[in-house]
N, C-alpha and C positions, 0 to 999 in steps of 0.2 A: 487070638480073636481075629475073625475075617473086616476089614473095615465094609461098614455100608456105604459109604460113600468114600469118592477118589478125586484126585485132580485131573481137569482135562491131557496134562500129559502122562500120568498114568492111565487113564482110560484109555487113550491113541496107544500106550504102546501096549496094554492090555489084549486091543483090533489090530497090532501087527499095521497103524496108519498113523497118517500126518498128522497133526494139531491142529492145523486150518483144515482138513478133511473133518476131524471130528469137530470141529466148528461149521462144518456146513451142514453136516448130521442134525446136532442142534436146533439150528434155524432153520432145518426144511423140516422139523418137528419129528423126524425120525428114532431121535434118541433122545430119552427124557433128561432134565438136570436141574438143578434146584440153583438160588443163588442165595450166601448165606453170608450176609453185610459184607456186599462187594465179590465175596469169594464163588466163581462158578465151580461146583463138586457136581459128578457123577454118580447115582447111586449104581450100586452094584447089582441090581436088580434090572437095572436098566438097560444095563449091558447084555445081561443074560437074555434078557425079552427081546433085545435089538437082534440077536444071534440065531436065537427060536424066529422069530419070524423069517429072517434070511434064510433060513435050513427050510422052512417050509415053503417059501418060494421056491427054492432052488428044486426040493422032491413036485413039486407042482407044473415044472417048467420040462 
């Protein structure tokens, strides 16, 4: 089974990036996360949408 959610350093090493990178992803609201008593997870959906929108920048640019 795919997990739906992940840890911030599996999400980073997921994006092939830093840990503080995907914490600034984060907080400039780029990439969505939940926080689940204390624990910050990534959903996995969130990841894919962050990727899709990057891909369509990228053909746009």
């Amino acid at each position: 089974m795919t997990p739906l959610l992940v840890t911030v350093t599996e999400a980073a090493q997921a994006l092939a990036i830093s840990r503080s990178k995907l914490y600034q992803l984060i907080a400039s609201g780029a990439l969505d996360s939940v926080r689940i008593e204390g624990s910050r997870r990534i959903p996995m959906s969130a990841l894919h949408d962050y990727i899709a929108r990057l891909s369509t920048k990228e053909i746009a640019a």
